[in-house]
MARZA-887780 format. One record per atom (N, C-alpha, C): residue in one letter; x, y, z. Coordinates in steps of 0.1 Angstrom, whole numbers, plus 2048, in hexadecimal, padded with zeros to 3 digits. Atoms other than C-alpha are relative to their C-alpha. Example, Ala and Ser with C-alpha at 12.3 -4.5 7.8 and 13.67 -1.06 7.14 Angstrom:
2
A8097F4800/A87B7D384E/A80980C800/S7F77F5800/S8897F5847/S7F880B808/
This chain:
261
X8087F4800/X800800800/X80980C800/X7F47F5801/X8108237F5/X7F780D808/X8067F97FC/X80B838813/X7FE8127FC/X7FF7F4805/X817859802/X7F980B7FF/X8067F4802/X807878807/X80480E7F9/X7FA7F680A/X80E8947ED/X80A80B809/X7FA7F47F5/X8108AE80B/X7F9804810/X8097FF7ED/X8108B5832/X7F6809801/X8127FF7FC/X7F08C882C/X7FA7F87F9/X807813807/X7E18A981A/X7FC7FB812/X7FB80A7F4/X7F0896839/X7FA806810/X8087FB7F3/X7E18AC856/X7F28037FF/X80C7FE800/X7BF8B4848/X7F87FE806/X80F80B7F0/X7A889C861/X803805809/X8018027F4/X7B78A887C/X7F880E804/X8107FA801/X79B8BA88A/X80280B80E/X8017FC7F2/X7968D28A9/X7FB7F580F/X80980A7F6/X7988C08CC/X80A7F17FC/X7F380F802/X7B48A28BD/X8057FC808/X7F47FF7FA/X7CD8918CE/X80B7FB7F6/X7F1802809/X7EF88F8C1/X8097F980A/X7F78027F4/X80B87B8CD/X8098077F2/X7F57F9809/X82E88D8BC/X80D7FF805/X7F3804801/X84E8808B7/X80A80D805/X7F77F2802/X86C8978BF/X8077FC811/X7F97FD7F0/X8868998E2/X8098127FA/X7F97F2801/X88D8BF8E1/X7FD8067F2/X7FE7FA810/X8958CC8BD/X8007F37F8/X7FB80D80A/X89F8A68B0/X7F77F77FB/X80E808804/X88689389E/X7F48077FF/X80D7FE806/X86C8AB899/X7F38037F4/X8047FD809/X8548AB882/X7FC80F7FC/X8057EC800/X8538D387B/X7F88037F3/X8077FE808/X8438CF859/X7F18007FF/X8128007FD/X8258BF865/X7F880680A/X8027F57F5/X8248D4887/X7FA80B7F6/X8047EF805/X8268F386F/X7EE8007F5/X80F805807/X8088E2854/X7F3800806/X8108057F9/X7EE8D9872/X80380F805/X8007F47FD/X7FB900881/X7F48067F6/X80A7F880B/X7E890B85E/X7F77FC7FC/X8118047FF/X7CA8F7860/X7F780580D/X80A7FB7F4/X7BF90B880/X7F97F580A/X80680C7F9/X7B88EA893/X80680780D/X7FD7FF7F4/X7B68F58B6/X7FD7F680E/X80780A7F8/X7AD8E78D9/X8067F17FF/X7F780B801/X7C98C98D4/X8047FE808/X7F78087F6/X7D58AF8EC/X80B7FB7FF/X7F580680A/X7F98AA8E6/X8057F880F/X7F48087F8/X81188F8F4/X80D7FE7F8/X7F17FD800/X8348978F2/X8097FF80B/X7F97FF7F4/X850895907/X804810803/X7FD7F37FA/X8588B9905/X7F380B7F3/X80C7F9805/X83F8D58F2/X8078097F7/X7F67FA805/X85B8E28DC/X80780B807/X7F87F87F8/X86E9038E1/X7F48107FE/X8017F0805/X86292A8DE/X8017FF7F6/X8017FD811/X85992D8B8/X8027F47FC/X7F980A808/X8689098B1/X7F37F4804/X80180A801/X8598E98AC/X7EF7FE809/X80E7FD7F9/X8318E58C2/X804811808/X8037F27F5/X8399078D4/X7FB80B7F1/X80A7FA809/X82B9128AF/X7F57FE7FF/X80B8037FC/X80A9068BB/X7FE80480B/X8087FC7F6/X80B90E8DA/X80080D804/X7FF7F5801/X8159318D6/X7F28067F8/X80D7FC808/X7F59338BF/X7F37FE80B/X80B7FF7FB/X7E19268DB/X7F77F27FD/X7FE809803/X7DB9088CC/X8007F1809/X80080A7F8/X7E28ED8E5/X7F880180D/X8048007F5/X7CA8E5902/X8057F880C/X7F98097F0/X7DB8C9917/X80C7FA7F8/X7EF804801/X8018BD916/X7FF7F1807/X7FC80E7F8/X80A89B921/X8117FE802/X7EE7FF801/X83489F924/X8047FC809/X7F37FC7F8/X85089C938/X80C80C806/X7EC7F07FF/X8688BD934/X7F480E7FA/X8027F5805/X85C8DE935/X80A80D800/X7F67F6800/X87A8EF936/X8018097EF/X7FB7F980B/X88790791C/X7F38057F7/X8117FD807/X86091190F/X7FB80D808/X8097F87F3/X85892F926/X7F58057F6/X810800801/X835932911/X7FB7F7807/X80780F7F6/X82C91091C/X80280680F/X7FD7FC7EC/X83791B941/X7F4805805/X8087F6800/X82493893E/X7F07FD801/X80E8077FF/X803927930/X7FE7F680A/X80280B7F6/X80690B94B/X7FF80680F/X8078007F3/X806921967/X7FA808802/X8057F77FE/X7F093995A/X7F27FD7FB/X809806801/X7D891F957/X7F98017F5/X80780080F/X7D3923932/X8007F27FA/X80180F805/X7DB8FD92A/X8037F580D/X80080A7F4/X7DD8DA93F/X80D7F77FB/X7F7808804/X7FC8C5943/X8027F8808/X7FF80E7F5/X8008A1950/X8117FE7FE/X7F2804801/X8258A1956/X8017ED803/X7FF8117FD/X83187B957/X80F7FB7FD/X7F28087FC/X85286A95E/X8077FE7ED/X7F780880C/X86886993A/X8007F17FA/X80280E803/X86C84493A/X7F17FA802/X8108057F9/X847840947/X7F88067F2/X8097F7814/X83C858922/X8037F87F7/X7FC80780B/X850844910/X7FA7EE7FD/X80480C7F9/X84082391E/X7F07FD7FB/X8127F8802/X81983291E/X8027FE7EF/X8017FD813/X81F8388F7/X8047F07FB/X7FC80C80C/X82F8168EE/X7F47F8806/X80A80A7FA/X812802908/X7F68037F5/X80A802806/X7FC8148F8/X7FC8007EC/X7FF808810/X80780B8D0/X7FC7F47FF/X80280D801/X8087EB8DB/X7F27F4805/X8108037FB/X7E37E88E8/X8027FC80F/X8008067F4/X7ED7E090B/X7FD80F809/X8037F87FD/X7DB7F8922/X80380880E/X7FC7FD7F5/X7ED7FD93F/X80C7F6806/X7F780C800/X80C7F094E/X80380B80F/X7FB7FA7F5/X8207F6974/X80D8037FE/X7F07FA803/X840808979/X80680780E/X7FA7FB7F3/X856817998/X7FF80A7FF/X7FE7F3802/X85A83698A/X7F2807805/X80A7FB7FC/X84784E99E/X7FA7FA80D/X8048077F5/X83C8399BB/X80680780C/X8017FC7F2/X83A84D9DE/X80280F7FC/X8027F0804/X8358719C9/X7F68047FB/X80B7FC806/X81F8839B9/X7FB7FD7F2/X80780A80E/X81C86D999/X7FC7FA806/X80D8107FE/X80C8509AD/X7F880680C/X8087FC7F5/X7FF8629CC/X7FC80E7FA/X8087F9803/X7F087E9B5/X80080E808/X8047F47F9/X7E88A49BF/X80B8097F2/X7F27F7808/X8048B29A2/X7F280A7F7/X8067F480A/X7F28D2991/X7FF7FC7EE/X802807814/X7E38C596C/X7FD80F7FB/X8067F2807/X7D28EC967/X80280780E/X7FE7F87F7/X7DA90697E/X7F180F7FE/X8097F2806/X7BE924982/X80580B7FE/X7FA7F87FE/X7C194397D/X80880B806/X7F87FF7F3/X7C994E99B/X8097FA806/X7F880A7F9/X7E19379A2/X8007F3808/X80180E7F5/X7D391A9B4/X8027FB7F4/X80180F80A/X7CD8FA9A5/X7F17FF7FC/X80D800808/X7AE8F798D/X7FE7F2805/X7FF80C808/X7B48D4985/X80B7F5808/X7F38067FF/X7D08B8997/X7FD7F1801/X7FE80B809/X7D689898E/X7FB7F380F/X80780B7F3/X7C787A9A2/X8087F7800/X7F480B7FE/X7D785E9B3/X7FE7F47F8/X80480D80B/X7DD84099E/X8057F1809/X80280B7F9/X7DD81C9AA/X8117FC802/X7F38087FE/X7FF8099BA/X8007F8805/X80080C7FB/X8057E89BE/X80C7FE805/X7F2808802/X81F7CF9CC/X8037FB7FA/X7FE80C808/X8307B99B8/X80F7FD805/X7F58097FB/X84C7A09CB/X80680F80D/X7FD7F87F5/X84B7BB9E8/X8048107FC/X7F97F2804/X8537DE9D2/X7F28067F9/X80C7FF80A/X8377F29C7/X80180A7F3/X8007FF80E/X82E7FC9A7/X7F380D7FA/X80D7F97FB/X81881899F/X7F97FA7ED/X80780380E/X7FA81397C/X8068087FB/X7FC7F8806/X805825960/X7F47FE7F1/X807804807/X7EB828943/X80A8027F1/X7FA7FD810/X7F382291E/X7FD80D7F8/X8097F9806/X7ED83B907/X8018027F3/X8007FD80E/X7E08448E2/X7FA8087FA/X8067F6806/X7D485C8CF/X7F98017F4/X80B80280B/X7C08678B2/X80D8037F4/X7F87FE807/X7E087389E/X8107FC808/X7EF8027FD/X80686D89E/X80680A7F8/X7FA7F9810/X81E88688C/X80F800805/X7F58007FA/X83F87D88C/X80C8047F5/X7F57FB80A/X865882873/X8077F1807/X7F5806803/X87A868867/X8078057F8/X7F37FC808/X89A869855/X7FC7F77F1/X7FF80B809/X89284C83C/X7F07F77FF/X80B80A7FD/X86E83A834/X7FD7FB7F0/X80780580F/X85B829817/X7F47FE7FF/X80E7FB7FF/X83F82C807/X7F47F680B/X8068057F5/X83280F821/X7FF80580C/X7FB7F87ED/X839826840/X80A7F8803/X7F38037F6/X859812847/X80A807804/X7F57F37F9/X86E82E85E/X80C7FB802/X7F58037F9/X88D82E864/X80380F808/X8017F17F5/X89A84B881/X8117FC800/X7F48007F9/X8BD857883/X80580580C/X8007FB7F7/X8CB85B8A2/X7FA803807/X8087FC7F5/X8BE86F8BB/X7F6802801/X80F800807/X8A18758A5/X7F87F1806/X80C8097F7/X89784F8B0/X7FB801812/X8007F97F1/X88C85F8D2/X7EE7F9800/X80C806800/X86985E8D3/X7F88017F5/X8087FF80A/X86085D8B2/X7F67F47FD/X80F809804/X8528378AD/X7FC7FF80A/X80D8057F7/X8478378CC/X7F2807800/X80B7FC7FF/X82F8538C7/X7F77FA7F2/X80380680E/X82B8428A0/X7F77FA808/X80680A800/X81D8268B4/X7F4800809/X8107FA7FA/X8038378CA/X7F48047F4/X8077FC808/X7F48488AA/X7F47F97FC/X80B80B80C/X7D283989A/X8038077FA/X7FB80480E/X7DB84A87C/X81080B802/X7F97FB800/X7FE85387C/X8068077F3/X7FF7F880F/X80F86A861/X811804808/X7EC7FF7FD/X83B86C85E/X8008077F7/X7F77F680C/X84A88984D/X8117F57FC/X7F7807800/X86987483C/X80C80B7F9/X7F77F3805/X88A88B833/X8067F47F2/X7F780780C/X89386D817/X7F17F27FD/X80780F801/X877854809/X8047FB7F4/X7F980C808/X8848347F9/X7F57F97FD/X80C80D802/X8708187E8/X7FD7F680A/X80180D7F6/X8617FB7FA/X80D7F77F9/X7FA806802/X87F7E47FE/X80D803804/X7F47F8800/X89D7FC7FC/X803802810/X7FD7FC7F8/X89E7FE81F/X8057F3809/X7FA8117FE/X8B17DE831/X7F17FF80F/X8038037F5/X89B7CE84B/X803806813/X7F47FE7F3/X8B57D4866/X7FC80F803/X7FA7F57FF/X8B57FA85E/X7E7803806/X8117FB7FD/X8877FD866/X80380480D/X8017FA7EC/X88680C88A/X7EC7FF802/X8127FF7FC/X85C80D885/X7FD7F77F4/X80C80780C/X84A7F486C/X7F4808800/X80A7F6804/X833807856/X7F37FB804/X8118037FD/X8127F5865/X7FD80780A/X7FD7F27FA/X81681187F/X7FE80C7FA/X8067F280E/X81482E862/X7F57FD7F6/X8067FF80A/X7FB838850/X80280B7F5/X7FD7F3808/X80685783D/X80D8067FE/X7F77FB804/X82886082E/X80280D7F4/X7FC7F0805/X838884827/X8097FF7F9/X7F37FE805/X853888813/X8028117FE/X7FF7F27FB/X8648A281E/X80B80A7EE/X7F67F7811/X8778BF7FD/X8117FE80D/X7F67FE7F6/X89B8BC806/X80380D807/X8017F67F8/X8978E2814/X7FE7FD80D/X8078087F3/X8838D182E/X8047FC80B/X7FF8117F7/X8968B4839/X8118067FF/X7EF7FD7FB/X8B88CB83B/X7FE80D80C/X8027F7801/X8A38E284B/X8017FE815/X7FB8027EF/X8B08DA875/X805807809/X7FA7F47F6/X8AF8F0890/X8097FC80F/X7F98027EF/X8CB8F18AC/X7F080680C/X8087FA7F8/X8B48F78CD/X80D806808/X7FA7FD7F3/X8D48FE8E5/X8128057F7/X7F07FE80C/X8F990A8CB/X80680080E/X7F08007F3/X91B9038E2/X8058017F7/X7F37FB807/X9389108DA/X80C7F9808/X7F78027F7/X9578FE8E9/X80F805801/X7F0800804/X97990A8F2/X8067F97F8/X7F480B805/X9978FF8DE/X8067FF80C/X7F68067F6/X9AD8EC8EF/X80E807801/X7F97F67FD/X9C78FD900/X8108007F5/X7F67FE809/X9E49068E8/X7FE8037F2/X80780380F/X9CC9068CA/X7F78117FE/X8057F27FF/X9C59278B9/X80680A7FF/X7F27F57FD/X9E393B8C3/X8078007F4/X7F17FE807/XA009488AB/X809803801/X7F27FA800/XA229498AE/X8077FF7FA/X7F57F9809/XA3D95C8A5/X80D7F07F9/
């Protein structure tokens, strides 16, 4: 089946006011910013996104949620975003912070149809004993905070529930796919890209290189395409088109640099 879609406004059209999205990306690396910026210019507002982070100021989701655009976050990292900050404690949007490896976990359970699973993380805080601020008012209290969730024992250590989760869209960037959705992710880019792939009921990959079915070894798939439904192919403008989030500069090493006489 040739998932090919001409163009990421083709590829975002359904998604509707009121969505959820899960979205690939750790920081700047792996995001899809083509399709971020396409669903930006369909006016879809009122979106539930799950991400590990909400992009930066101007870059990557913080172009949605600077429009206003996003109603509830599901992440891990809000650092380096001070709109997000801003909207969360000025009770303009809701956000269920959750443990890193516990997001990453939630998104693959819930690809894989399993609807809940136990985990340490979090056990004797305010991820499993609840009260953490989901919407703040605007006066400053708490609108909204997060309820306690179930903990068991297992062989004497407890465990708190963790639910799976999925959504109604996926939007994620690979480096490499074919017209079957077979991804491949380089590097840091494979972050949480298939795992949010595999939450999606209909998933959609902007690809910076699409190959035929075949051309791609086995070995090299990071997501099998029965996970995708919708392939981008990105112009090579596009797919060279990578923003640093943080530039370092490093000393030279000492003796390096200098001229002498």
């Amino acid at each position: 089946m040739d998932k090919v879609v001409a163009t990421a406004a083709e590829a975002v059209a359904d998604v509707r006011d009121g969505a959820s999205l899960a979205v690939g990306g750790f920081g700047l690396s792996g995001v899809p910013d083509v399709l971020i910026q396409a669903l930006y210019e369909t006016g879809a507002g009122g979106l539930g996104v799950v991400s590990n982070n909400c992009g930066v100021d101007g870059g990557g989701l913080g172009i949605l949620l600077a429009a206003g655009r996003i109603d509830r976050v599901t992440g891990s990292y809000v650092g380096n975003n001070k709109e997000f900050a801003r909207q969360y404690l000025a009770g303009e949007l809701e956000l269920e912070l959750t443990p890193q490896g516990t997001l990453a976990e939630r998104l693959r359970a819930g690809g894989c149809g399993i609807p809940a699973f136990f985990t340490p993380a979090g056990v004797g805080t305010d991820v499993a004993d609840g009260g953490m601020p989901l919407r703040y008012a605007p006066d400053g209290g708490v609108a909204k905070a997060s309820p306690p969730k179930e903990v068991r024992e297992f062989d004497g250590v407890p465990y708190v529930m963790e639910r799976g989760i999925t959504t109604d869209f996926a939007l994620v960037r690979a480096a490499k796919g074919d017209r079957h959705g077979n991804l491949f992710f380089n590097k840091a880019a494979r972050n949480f890209n298939p795992l949010a792939a595999m939450a999606g009921k209909v998933t959609v990959a902007e690809v910076e290189e699409l190959v035929e079915p075949g051309v791609l070894d086995p070995d090299e798939v990071h997501l099998p395409g029965v996970f995708v439904q919708r392939v981008v192919e990105l112009t090579p403008a596009q797919a060279a088109d990578k923003k640093v989030e943080r530039r370092t500069v490093a000393a030279p090493p000492k003796g390096e640099g200098t001229v002498r006489a």
